[in-house]
C-alpha positions in Angstrom: 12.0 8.5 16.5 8.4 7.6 15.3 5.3 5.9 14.7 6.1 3.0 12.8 4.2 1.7 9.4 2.1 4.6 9.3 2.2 4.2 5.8 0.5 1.4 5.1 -2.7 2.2 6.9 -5.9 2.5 4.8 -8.5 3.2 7.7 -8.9 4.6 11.4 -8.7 1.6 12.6 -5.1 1.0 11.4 -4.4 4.5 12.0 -5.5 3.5 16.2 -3.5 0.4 16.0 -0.1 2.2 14.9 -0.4 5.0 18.1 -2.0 2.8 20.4 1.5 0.3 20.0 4.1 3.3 20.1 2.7 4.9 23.1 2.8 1.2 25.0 6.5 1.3 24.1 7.1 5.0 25.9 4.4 4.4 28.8 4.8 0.5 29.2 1.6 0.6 31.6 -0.5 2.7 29.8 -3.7 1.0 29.4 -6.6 1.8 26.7 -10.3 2.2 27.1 -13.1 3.4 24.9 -15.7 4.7 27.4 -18.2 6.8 26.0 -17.1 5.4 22.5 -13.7 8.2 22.7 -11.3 6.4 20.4 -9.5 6.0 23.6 -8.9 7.3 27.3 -5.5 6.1 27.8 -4.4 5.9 31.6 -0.4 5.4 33.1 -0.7 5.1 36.3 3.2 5.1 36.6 3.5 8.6 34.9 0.1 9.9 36.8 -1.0 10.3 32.9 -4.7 10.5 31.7 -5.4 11.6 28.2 -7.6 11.3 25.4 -6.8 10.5 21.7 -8.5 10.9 18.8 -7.2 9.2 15.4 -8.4 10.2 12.2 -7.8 9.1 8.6 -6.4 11.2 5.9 -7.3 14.5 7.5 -5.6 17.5 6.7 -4.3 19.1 10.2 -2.5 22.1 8.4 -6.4 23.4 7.9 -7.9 25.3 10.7 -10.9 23.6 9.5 -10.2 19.9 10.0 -8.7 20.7 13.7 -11.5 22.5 14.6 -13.6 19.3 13.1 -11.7 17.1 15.3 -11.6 19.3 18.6 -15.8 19.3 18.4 -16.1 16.0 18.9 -13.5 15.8 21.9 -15.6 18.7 23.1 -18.3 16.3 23.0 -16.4 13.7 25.0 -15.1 15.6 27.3 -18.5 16.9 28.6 -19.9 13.5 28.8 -17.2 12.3 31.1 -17.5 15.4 33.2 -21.4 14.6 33.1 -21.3 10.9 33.8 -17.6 10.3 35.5 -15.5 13.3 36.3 -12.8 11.3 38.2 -12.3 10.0 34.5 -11.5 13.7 33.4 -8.3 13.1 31.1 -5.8 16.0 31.1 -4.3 15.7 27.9 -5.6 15.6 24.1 -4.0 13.7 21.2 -5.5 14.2 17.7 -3.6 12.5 14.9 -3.7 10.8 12.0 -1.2 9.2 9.8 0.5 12.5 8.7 -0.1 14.7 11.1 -0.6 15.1 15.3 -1.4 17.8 17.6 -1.4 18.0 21.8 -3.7 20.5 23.8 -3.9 20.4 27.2 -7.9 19.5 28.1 -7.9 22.9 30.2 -8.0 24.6 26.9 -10.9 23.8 25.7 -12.9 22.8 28.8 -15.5 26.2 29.1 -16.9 25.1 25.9 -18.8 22.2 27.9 -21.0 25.0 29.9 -22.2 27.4 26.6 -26.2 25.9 26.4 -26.3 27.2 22.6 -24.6 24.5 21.4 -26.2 21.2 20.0 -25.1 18.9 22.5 -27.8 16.6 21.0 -25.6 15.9 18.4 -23.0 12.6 18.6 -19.3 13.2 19.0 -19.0 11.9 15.5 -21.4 14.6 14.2 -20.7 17.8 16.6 -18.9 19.8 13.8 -22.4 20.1 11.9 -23.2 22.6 14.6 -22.3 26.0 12.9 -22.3 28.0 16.2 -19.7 25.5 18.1 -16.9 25.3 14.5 -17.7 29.0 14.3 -16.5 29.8 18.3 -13.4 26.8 17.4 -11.8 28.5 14.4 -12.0 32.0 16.3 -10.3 30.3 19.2 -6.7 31.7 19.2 -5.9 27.9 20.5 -7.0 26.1 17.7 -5.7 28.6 15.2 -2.2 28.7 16.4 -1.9 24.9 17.1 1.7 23.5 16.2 1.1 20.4 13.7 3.7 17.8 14.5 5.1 14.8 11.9 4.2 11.8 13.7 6.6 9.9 11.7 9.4 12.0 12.8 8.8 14.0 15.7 6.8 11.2 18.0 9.9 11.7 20.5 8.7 16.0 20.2 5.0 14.7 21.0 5.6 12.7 23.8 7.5 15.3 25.4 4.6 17.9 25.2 2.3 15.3 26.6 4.2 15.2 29.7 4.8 18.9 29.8 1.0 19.2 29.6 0.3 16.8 31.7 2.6 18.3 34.3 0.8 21.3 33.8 4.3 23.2 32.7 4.1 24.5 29.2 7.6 24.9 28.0 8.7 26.3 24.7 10.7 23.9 22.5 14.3 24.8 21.9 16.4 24.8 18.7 19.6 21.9 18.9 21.6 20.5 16.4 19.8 17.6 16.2 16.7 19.1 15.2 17.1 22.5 13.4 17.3 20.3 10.1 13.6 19.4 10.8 12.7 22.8 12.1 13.5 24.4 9.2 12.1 21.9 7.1 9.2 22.6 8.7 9.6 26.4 7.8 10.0 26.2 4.7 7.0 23.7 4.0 4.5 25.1 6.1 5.3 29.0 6.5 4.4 30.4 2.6 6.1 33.8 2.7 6.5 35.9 -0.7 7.7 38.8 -1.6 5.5 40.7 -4.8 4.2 37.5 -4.9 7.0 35.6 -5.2 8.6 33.0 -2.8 11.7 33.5 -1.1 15.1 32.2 -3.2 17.1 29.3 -1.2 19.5 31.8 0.9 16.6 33.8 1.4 14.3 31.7 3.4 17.8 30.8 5.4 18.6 33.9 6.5 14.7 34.9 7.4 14.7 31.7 9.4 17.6 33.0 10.9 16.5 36.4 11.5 13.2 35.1 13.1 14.3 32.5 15.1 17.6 34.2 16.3 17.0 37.7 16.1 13.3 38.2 16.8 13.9 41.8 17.9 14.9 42.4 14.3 11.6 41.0 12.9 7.9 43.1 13.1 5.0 41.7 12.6 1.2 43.3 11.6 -1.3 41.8 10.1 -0.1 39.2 7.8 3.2 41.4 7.2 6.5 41.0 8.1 9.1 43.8 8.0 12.9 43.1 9.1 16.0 44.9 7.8 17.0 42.3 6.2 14.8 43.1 3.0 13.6 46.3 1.7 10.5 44.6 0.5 7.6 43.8 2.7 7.2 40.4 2.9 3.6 39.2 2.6 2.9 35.3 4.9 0.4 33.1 3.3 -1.1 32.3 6.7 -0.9 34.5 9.8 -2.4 31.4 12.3 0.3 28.9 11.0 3.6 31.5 11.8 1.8 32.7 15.1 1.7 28.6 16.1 5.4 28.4 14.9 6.9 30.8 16.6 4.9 30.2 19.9 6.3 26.3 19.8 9.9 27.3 20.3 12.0 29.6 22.1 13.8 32.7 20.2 16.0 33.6 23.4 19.5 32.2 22.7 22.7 33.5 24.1 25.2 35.3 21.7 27.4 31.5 21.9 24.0 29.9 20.9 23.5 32.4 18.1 26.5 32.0 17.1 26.3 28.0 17.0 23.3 28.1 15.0 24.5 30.6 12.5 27.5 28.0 11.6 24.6 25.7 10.3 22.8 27.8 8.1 25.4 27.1 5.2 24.5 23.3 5.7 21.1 24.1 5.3 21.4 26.2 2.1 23.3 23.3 0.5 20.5 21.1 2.1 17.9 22.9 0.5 19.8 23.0 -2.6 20.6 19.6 -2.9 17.1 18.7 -3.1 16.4 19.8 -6.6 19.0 17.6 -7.8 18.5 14.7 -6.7 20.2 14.4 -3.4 17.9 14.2 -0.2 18.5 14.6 3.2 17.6 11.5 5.0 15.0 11.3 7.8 16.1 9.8 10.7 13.3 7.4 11.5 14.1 5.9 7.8 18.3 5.7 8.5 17.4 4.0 12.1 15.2 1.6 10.2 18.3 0.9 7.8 20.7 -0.1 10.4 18.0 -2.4 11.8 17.8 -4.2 8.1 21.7 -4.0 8.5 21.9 -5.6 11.7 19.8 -8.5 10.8 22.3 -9.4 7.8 25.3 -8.6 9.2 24.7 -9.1 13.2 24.9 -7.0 15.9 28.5 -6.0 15.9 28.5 -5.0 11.9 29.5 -1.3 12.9 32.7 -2.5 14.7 33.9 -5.8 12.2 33.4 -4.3 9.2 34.9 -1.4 7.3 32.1 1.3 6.6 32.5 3.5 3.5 29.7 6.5 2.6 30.8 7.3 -0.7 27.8 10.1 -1.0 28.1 11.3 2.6 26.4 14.6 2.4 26.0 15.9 5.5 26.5 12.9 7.3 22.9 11.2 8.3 23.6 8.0 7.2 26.7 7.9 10.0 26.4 10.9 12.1 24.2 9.4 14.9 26.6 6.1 15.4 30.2 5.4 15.8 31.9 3.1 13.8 35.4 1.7 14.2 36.6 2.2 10.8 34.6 4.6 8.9 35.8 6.6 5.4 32.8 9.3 4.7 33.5 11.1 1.4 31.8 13.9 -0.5 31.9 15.9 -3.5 31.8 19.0 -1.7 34.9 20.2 1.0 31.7 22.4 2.8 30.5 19.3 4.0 33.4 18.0 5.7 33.9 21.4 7.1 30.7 21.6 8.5 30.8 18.5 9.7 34.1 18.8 11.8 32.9 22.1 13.4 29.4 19.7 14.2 31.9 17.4 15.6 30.0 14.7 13.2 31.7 11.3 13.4 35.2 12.3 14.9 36.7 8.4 14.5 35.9 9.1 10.7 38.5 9.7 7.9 36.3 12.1 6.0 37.6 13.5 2.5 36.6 15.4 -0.7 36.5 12.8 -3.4 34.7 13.2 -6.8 33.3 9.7 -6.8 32.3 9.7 -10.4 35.2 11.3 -11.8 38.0 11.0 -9.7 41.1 8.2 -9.8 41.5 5.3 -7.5 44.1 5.9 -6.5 43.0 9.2 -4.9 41.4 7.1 -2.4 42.3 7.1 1.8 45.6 4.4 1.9 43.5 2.8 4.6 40.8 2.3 2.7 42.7 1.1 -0.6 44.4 -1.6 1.5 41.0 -2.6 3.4 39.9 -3.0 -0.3 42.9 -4.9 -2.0 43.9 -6.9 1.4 40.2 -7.9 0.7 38.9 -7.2 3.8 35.0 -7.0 4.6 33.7 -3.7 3.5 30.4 -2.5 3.4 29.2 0.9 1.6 26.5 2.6 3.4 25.0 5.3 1.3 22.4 7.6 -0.2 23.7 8.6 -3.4 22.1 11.4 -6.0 19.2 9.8 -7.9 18.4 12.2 -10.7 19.8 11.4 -14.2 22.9 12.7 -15.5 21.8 16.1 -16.8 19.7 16.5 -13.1 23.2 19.0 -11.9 25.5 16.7 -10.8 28.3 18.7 -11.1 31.3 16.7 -11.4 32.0 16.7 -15.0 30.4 18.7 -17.7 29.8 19.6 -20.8 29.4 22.9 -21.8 27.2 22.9 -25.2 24.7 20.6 -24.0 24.1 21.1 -20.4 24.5 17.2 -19.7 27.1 16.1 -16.7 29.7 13.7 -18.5 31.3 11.4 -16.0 34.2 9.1 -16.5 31.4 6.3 -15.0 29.2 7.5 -17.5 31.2 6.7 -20.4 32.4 3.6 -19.1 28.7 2.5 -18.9 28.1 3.6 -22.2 31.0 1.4 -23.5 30.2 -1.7 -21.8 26.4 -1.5 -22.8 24.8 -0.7 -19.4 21.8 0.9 -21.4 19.7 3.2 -19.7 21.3 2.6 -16.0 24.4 4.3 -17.7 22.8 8.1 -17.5 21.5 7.2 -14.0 23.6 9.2 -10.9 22.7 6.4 -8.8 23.6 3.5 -11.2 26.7 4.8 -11.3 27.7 4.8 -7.8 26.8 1.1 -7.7 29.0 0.6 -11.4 32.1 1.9 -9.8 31.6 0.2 -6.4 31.0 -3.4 -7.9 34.5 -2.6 -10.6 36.3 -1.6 -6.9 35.8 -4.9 -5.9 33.0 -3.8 -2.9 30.7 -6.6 -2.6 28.6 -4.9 0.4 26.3 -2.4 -0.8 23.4 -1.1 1.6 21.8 2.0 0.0 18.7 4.4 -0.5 18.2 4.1 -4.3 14.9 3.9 -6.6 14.1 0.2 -7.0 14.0 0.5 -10.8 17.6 -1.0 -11.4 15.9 -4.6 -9.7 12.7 -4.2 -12.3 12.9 -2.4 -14.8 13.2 -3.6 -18.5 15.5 -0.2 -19.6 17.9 -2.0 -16.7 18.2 -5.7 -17.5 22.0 -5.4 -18.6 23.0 -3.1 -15.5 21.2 -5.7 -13.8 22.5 -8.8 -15.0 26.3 -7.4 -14.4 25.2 -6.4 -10.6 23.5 -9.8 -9.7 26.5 -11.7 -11.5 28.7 -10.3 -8.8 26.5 -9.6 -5.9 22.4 -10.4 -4.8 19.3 -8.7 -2.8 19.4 -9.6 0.4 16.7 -7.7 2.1 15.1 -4.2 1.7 11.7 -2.0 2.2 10.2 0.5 0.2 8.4 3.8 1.1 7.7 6.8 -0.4 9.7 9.6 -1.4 7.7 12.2 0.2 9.1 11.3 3.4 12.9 12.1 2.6 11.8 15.9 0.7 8.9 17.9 -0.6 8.8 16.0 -4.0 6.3 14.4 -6.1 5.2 11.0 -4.7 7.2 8.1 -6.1 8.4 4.7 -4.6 11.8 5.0 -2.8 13.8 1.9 -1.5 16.6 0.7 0.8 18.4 -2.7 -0.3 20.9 -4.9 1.0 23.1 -6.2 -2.0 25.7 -8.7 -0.7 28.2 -11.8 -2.1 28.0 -13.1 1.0 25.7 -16.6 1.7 
């Protein structure tokens, strides 16, 4: 769950817009004013909620430097209220902008409203040009330990620390299965740690995670140092204030079931983590909730239950795994996953088997699903498939002198004059699904196989046999931490 569209805002303004609309649709009373020119006191009398928010544009949040920026100038509203109105006096604080959000309670930062020193004859807008006031902020242990949230992502996270604070009850976040994906995302994104200099391998930053969020008995920390057993080496954090905020957000007291639940899922997020640097991402929730809402509005309501559904590229599952469907074949090149995912208890109504999509036989296929396909019956493919090239590790086929992954696809590209598509992971998955005979494809892809000149063959076999329906685009960003590059979902159908 999150904002919506907050990628396509280019001021404050737009930035105001997108909160103002997804707090109406949590608090459906909440109403809006800009007393004292605050970008908003926001009041629900239903939930007995005041607070304040603050929206900014392309600020950087992860700096102890722009928070404090942005806490000076609610400082600065928050003693004219109490000068001028203190019935008004909000409880909460909301700073955001389009990548980034953080909640203190008001109670936090209220004594800074008495110190005289301060220039109080400054504007809001201009407060953090007093040296004395952003001096006193970014030595304040709250401001320097803040946890940063993904507004995109986590607005469901936010709105539950809002009530907590506004309740007055400040409650550590716990770990779950449905966010420990995002939680260590999050670790590994935001928490530098190095060892001699160098960062952490794959497994590594697991089993510190692990180690820190499990067994935080095990892990000692001084000064920017942290020693645990589980590494000879002292390992050295990039910033202290950022893993003192992390580790205050959420609780490290599980019981020895707990542990053990968790520790279960640190394979997943290895492979995860791995899967990354070749191409496959993990998709975000708010962006596979947004596909089934394209989905519905092509194929109706009831799409999950009248169709056949087929992930060819299931991964670990989160395309499907938050939906049931009743008749769903998930497949994957790697057993793990399907492992994993029964022990999750992911999609139990699935049929869920290894398959090598690029290499493997037809007839290797699930009987039910080779007689939904040749009976002809409606099927659509739901996936995210890899999207590197060929040679990106895909490791279904390979040859050994050059490096390059050789697929049967592949060749069969290559001999039919697909051109470029032809060396392209994701082209392939289409290839093979079109020659099946599937002729509902909704999928995460790069748009280039709809525009680009290297693609006109591929493209002219694909629109001969099927068409774009409907899609959006966004940016890549959002699914890993990769370069920034246009990402899109489509709806290719045969269907009128």
């Amino acid at each position: 769950m999150g904002i919506n569209d907050l990628d396509t805002v280019v001021n404050e303004m737009d930035v105001q817009d997108r909160y103002r609309t997804a707090f109406r649709g949590v608090f459906s009373d909440m109403i809006f004013e800009s007393d004292y020119n605050t970008d908003g006191i926001a009041y629900s009398k239903k939930n007995k909620l005041r607070m304040i928010i603050e929206q900014k544009h392309l600020y950087d949040f992860s700096k102890l430097k722009d928070r404090a920026k942005a806490v000076s100038q609610i400082i600065k509203y928050i003693k004219v209220i109490h000068d001028n109105d203190p019935t008004k006096m909000p409880k909460v604080i909301v700073v955001g902008d389009e990548n980034e959000t953080f909640v203190i309670p008001v109670s936090d930062v209220i004594n800074y409203i008495s110190i005289k020193d301060y220039k109080w004859e400054l504007s809001a807008s201009s407060m953090y040009k007093d040296e004395v006031l952003m001096n006193d902020l970014m030595e304040d242990e709250t401001i320097k330990t803040l946890y940063v949230y993904n507004p995109k992502n986590e607005f469901k996270d936010i709105v539950n620390k809002i009530k907590l604070v506004n309740k007055g009850i400040l409650v550590p976040r716990t770990l779950t299965e449905r966010n420990i994906d995002r939680v260590f995302e999050y670790f590994c994104k935001n928490i530098v740690v190095k060892i001699k200099g160098k960062k952490l391998k794959d497994n590594d930053m697991v089993n510190l995670f692990a180690h820190i969020m499990l067994h935080p008995d095990s892990v000692v920390t001084k000064n920017n140092k942290l020693f645990t057993t589980m590494f000879k080496e002292t390992i050295t954090v990039g910033d202290i204030n950022k893993y003192n905020g992390f580790i205050q957000e959420f609780s490290r007291k599980y019981t020895p079931k707990q542990k053990h639940f968790f520790t279960a899922i640190l394979d997943r997020l290895i492979e995860d983590t791995t899967r990354r640097k070749q191409g496959e991402f993990f998709t975000p929730t708010i962006w596979v909730d947004k596909a089934h809402e394209y989905i519905v509005s092509v194929y109706g309501e009831n799409w999950k239950e009248e169709y056949v559904v087929w992930d060819p590229a299931w991964g670990t599952g989160n395309l499907t795994r938050d939906y049931k469907f009743g008749e769903l074949y998930v497949s994957t090149l790697n057993q793990s996953d399907i492992d994993t995912a029964n022990q999750m208890g992911y999609n139990p109504e699935a049929t869920k088997f290894q398959y090598d999509f690029l290499n493997d036989e037809y007839e290797k296929l699930p009987e039910g699903l080779r007689k939904a396909i040749e009976e002809g019956r409606q099927i659509i493919v739901l996936m995210n498939p890899p999207y590197g090239r060929a040679s990106s590790g895909y490791k279904g086929g390979r040859n050994s002198t050059t490096g390059t992954a050789i697929t049967k696809v592949n060749l069969d590209m290559v001999d039919n004059k697909m051109g470029k598509a032809s060396s392209q992971l994701y082209c392939q998955f289409i290839y093979k699904l079109i020659n099946v005979g599937v002729s509902n494809i909704c999928m995460f892809t790069p748009p280039l196989y709809l525009t680009g000149q290297s693609m006109k063959s591929f493209r002219n076999f694909v629109t001969d046999k099927i068409n774009f329906k409907k899609g959006f685009i966004m940016d890549s960003s959002n699914f890993a931490d990769v370069k920034s590059w246009t990402l899109s979902f489509s709806i290719l159908s045969s269907e009128k």
